[in-house]
Jmol script that loads the backbone (N, CA, C; Angstrom):
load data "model"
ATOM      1  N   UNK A   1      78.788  78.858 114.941  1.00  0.00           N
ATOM      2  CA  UNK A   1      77.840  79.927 115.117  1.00  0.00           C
ATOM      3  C   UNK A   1      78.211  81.059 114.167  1.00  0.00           C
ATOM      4  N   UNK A   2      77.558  81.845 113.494  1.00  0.00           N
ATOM      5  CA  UNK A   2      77.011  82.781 112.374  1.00  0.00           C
ATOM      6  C   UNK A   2      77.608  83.958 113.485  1.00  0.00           C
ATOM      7  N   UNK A   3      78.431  84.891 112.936  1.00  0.00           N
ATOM      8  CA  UNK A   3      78.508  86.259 113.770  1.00  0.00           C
ATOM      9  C   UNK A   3      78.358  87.192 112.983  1.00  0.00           C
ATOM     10  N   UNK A   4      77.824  88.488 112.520  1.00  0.00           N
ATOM     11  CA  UNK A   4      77.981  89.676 111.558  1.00  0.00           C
ATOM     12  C   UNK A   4      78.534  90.929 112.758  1.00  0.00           C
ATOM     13  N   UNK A   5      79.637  90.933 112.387  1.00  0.00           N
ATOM     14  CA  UNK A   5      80.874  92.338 112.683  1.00  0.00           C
ATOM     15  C   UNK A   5      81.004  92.911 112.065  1.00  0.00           C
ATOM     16  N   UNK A   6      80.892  94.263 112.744  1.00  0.00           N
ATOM     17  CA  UNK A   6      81.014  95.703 111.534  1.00  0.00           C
ATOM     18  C   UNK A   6      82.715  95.706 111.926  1.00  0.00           C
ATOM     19  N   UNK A   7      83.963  96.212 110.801  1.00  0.00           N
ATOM     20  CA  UNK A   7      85.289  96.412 111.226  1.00  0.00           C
ATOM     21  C   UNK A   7      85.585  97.420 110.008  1.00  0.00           C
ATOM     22  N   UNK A   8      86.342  98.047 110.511  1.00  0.00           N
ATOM     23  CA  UNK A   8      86.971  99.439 109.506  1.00  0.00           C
ATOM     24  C   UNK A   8      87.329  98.551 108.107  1.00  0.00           C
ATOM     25  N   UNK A   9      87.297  99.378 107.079  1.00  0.00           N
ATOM     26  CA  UNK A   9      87.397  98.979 106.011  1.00  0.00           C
ATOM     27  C   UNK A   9      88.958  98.145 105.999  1.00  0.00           C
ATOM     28  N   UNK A  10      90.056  99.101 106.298  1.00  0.00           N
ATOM     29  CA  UNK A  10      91.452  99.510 106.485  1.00  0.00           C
ATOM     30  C   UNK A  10      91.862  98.114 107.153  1.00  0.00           C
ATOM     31  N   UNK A  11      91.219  97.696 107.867  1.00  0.00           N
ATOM     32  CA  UNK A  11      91.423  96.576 109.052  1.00  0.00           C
ATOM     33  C   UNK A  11      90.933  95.236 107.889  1.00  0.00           C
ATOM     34  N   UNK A  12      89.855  95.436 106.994  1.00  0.00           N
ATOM     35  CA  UNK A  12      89.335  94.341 106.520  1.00  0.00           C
ATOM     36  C   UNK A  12      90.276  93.744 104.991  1.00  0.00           C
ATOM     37  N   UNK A  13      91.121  95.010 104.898  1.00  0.00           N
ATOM     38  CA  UNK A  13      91.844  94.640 103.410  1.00  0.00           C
ATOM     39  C   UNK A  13      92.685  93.932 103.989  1.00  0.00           C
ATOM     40  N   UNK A  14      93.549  94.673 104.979  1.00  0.00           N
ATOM     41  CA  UNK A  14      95.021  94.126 105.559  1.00  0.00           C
ATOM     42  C   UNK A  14      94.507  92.345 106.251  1.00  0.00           C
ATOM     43  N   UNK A  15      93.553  91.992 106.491  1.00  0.00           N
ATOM     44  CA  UNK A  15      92.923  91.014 107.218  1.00  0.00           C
ATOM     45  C   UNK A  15      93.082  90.004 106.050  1.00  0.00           C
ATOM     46  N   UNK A  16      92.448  90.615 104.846  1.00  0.00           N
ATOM     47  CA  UNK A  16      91.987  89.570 104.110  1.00  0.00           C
ATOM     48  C   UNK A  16      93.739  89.085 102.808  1.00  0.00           C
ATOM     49  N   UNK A  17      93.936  89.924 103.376  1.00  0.00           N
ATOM     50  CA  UNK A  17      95.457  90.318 102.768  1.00  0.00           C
ATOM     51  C   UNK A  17      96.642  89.155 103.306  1.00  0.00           C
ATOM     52  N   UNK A  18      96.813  89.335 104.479  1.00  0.00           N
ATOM     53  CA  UNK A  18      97.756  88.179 105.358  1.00  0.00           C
ATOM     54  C   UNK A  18      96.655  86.789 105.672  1.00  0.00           C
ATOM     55  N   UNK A  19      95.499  86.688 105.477  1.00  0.00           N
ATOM     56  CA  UNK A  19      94.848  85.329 104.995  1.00  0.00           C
ATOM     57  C   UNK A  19      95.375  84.812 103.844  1.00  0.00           C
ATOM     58  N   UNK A  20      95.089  85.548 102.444  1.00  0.00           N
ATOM     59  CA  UNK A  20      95.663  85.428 101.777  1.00  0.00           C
ATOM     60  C   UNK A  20      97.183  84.902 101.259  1.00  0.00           C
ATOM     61  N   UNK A  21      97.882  85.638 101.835  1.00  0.00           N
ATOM     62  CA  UNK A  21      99.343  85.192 101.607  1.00  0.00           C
ATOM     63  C   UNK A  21      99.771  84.077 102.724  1.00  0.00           C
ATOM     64  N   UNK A  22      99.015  83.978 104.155  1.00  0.00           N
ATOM     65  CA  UNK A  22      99.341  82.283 104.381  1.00  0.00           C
ATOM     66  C   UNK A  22      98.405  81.499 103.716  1.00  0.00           C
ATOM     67  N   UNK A  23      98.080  81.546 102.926  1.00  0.00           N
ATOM     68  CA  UNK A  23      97.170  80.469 101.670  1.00  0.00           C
ATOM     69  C   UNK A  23      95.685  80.145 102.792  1.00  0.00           C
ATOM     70  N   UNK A  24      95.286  80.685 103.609  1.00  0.00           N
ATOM     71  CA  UNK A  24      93.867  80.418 104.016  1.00  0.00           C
ATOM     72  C   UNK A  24      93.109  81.384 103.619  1.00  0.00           C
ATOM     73  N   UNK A  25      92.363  81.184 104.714  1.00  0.00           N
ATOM     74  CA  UNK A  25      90.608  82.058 104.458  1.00  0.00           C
ATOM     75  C   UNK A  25      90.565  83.006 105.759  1.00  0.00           C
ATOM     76  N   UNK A  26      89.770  83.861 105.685  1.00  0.00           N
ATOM     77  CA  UNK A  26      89.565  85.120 106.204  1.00  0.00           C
ATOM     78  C   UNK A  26      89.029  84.482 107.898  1.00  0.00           C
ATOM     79  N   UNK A  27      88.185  83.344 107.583  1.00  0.00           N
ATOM     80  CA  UNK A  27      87.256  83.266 108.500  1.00  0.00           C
ATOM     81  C   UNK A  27      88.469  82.672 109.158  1.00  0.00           C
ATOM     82  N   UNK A  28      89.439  81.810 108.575  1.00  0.00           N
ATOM     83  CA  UNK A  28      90.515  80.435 109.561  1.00  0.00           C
ATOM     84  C   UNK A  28      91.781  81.985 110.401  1.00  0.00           C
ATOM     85  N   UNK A  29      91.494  82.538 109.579  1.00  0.00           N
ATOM     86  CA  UNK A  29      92.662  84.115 110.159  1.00  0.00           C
ATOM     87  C   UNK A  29      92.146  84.717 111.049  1.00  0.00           C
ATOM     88  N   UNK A  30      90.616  84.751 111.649  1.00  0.00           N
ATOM     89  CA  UNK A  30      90.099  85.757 112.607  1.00  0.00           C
ATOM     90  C   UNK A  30      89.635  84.648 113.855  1.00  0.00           C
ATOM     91  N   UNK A  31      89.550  82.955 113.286  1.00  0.00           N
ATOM     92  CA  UNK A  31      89.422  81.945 114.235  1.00  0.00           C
ATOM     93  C   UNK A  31      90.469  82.002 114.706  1.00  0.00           C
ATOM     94  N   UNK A  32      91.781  81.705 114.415  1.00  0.00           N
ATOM     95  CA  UNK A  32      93.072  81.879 115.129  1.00  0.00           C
ATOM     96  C   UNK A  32      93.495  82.831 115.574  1.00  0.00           C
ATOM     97  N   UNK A  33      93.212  83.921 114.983  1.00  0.00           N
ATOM     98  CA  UNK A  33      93.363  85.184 116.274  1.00  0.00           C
ATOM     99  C   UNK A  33      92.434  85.265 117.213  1.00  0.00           C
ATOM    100  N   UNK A  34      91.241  84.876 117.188  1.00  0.00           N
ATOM    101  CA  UNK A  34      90.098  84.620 118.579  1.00  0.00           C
ATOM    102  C   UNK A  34      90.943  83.729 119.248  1.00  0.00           C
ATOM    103  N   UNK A  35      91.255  82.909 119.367  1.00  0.00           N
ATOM    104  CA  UNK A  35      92.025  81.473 119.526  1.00  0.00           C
ATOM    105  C   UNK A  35      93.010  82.024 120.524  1.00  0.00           C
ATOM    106  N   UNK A  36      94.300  82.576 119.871  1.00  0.00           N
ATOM    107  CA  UNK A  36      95.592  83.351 120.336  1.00  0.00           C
ATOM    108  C   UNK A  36      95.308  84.421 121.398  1.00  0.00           C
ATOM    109  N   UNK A  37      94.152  85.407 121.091  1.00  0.00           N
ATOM    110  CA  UNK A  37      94.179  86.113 122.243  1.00  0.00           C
ATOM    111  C   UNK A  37      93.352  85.598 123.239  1.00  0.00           C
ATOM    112  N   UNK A  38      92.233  85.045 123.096  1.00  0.00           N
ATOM    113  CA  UNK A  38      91.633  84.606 124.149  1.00  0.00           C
ATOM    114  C   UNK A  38      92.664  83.116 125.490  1.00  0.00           C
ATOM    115  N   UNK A  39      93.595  82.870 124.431  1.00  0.00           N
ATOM    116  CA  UNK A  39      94.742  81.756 125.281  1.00  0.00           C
ATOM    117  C   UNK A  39      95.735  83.168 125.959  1.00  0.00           C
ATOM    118  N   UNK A  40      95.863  83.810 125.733  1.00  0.00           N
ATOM    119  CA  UNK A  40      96.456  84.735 126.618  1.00  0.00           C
ATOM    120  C   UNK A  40      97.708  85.011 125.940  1.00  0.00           C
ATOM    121  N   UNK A  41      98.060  84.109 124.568  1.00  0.00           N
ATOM    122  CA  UNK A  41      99.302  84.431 123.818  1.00  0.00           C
ATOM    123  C   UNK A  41      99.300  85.084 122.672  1.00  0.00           C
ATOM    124  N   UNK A  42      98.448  86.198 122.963  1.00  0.00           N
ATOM    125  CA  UNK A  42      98.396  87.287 121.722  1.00  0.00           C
ATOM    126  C   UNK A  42      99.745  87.757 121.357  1.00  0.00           C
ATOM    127  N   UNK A  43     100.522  86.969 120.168  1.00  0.00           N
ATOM    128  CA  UNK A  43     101.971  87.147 120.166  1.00  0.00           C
ATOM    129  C   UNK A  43     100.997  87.616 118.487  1.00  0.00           C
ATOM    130  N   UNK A  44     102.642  88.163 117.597  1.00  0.00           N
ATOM    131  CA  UNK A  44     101.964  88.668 116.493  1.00  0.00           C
ATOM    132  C   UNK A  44     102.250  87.225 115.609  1.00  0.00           C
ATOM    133  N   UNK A  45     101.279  87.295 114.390  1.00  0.00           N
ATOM    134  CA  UNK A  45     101.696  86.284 114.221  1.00  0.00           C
ATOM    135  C   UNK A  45     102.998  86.006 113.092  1.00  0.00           C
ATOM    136  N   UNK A  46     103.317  87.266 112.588  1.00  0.00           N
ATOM    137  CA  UNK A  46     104.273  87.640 111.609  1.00  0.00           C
ATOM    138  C   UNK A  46     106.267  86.812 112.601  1.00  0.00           C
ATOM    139  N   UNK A  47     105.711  87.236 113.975  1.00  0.00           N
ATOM    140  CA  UNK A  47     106.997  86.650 114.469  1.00  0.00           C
ATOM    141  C   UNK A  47     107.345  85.389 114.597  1.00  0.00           C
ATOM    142  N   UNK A  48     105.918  84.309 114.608  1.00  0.00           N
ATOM    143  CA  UNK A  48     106.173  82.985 114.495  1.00  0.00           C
ATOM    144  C   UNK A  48     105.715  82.234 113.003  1.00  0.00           C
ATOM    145  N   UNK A  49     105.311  83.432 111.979  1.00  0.00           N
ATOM    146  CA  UNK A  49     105.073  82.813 110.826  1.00  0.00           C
ATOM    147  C   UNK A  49     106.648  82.582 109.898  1.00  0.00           C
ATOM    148  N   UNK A  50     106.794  81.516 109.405  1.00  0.00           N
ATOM    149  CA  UNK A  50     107.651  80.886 108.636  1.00  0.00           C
ATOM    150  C   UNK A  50     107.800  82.004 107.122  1.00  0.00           C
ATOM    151  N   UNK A  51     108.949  82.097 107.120  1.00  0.00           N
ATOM    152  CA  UNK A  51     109.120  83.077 105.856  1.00  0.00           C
ATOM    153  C   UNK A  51     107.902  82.623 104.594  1.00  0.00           C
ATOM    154  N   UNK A  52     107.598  81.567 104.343  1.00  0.00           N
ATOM    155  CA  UNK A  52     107.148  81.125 103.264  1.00  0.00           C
ATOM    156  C   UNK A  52     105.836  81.602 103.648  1.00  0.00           C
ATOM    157  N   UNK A  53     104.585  82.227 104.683  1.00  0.00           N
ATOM    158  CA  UNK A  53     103.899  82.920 105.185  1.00  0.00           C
ATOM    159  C   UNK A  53     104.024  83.907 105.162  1.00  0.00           C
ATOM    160  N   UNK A  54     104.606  84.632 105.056  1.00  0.00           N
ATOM    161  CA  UNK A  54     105.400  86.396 105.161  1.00  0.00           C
ATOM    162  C   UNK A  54     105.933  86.571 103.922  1.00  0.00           C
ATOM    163  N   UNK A  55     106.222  85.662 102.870  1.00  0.00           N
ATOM    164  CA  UNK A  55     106.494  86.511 101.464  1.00  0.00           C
ATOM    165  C   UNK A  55     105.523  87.181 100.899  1.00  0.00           C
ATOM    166  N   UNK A  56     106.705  87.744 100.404  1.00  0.00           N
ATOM    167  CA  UNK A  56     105.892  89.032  99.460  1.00  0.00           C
ATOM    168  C   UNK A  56     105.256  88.382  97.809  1.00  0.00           C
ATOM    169  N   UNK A  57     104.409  88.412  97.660  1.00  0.00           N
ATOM    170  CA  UNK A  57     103.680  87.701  96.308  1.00  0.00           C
ATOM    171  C   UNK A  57     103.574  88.794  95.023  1.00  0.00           C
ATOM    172  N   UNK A  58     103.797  88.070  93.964  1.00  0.00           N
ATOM    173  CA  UNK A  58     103.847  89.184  92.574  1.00  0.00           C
ATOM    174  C   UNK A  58     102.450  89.377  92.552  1.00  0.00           C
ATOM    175  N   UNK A  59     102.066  90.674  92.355  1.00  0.00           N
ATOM    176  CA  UNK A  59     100.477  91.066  92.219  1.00  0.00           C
ATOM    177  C   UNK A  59      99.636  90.087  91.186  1.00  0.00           C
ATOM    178  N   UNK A  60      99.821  89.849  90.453  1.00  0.00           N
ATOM    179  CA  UNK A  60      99.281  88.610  89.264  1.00  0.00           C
ATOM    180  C   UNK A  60      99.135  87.396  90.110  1.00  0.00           C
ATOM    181  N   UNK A  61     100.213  87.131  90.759  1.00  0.00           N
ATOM    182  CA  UNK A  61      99.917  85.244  91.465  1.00  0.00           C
ATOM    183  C   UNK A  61      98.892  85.806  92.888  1.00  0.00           C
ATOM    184  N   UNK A  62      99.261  86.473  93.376  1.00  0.00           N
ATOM    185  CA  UNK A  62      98.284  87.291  94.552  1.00  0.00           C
ATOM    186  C   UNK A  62      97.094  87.411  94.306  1.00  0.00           C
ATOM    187  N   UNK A  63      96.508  87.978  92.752  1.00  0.00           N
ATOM    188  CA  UNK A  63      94.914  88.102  92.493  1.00  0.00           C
ATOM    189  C   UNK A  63      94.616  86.894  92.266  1.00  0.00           C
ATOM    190  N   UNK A  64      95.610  86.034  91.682  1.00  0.00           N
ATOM    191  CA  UNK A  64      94.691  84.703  90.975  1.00  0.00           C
ATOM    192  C   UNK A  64      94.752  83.795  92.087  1.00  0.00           C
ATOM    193  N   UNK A  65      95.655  83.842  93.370  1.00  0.00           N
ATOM    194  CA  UNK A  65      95.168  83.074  94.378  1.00  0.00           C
ATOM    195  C   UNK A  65      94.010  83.625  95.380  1.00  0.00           C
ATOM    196  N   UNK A  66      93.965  84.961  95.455  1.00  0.00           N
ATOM    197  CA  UNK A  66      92.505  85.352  95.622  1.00  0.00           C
ATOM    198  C   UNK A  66      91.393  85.279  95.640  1.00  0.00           C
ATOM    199  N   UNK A  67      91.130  85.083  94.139  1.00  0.00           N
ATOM    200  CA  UNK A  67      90.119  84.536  93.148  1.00  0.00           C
ATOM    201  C   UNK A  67      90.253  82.974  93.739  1.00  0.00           C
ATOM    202  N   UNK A  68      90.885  81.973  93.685  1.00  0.00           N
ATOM    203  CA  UNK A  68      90.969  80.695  94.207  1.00  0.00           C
ATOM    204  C   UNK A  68      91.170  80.069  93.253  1.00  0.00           C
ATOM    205  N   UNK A  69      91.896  80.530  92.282  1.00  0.00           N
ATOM    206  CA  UNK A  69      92.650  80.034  91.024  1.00  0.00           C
ATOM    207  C   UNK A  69      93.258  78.643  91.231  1.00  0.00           C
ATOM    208  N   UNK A  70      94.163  78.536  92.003  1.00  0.00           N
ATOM    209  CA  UNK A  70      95.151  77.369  92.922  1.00  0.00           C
ATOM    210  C   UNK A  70      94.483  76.596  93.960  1.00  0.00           C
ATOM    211  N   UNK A  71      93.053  76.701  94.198  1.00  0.00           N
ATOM    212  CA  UNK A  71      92.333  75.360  95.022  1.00  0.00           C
ATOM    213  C   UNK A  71      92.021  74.555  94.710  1.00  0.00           C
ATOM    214  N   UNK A  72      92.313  72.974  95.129  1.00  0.00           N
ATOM    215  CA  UNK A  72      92.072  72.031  94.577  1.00  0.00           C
ATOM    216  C   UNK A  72      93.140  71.552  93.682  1.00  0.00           C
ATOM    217  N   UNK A  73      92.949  70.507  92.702  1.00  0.00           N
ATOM    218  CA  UNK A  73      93.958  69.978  91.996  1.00  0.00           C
ATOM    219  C   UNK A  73      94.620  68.797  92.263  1.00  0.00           C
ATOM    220  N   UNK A  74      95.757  68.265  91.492  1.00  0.00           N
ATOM    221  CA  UNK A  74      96.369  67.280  92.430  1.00  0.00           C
ATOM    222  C   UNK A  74      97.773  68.137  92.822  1.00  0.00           C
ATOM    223  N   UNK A  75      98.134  67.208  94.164  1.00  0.00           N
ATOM    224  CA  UNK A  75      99.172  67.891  94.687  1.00  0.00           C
ATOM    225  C   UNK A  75     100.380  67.787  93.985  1.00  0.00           C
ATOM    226  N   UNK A  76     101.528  68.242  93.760  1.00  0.00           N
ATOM    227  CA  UNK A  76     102.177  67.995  92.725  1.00  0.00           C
ATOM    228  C   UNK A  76     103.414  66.663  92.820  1.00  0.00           C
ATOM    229  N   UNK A  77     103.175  66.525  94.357  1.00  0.00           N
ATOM    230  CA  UNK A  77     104.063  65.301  94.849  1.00  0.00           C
ATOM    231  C   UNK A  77     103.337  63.879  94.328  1.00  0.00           C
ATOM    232  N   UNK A  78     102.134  64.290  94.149  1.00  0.00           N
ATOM    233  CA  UNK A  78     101.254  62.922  93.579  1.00  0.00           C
ATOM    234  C   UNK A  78     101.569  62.961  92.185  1.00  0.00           C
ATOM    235  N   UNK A  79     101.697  63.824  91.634  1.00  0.00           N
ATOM    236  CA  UNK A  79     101.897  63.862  90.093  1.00  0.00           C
ATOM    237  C   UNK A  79     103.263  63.411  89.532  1.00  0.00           C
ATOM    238  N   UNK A  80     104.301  63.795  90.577  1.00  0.00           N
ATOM    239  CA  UNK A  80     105.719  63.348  90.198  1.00  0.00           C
ATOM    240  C   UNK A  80     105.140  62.336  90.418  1.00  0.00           C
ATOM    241  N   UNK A  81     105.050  61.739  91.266  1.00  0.00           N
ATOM    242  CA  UNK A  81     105.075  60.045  91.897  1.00  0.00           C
ATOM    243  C   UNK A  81     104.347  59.133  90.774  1.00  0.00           C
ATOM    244  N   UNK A  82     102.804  59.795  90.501  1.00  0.00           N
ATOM    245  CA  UNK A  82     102.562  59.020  89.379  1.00  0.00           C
ATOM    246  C   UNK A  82     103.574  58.925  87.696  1.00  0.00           C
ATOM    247  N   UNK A  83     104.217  59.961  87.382  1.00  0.00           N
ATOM    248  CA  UNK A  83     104.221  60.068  86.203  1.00  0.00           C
ATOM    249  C   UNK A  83     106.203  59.444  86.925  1.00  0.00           C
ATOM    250  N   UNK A  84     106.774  59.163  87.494  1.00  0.00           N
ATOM    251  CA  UNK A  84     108.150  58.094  87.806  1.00  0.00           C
ATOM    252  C   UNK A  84     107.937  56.755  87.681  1.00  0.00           C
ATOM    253  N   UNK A  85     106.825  56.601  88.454  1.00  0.00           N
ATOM    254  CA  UNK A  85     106.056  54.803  88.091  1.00  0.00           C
ATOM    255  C   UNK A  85     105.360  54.158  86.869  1.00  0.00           C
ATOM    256  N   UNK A  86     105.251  55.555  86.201  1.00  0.00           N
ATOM    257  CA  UNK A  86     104.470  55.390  84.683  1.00  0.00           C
ATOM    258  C   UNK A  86     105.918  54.700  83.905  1.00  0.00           C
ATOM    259  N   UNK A  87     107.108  54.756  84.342  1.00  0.00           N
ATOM    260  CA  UNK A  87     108.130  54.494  83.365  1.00  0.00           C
ATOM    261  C   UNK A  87     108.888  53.943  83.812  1.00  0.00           C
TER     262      UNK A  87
END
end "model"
wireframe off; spacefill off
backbone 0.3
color backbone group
């Protein structure tokens, strides 16, 4: 279902911000917080996110994963794998 929410600007950077740096989307960050508080375990999620979720990103790799620079591709475990069997 389609929802349009008005939310403070302030609320919408920082939102789209920690989507961002766990490598999803805005919409999968506000489904899982609907999710979390409505289960009654509105915990934050910074305390059960894995450091590799919570790093800090160089502003350059940050815009270009933004942009969606890094979606798609092959994964790079497929690429070793192919290019070990190539030889």
């Amino acid at each position: 279902m389609k929802l349009t929410v008005e939310i403070p600007d302030s609320l919408y950077r920082r939102a789209k911000i920690r989507a961002v740096e766990e490598g999803g989307t805005l919409r999968e960050l506000v489904i899982a917080s609907l999710e979390r508080e409505l289960a009654g375990t509105g915990r934050v999620a910074e305390e059960a996110a894995p450091y590799f979720a919570r790093r800090t990103l160089l502003p350059a790799f940050r815009k270009l994963r933004a942009v969606g620079a890094f979606t798609g591709g092959t994964d790079s475990t497929a690429a070793v794998s192919e290019e070990r069997d190539a030889r």
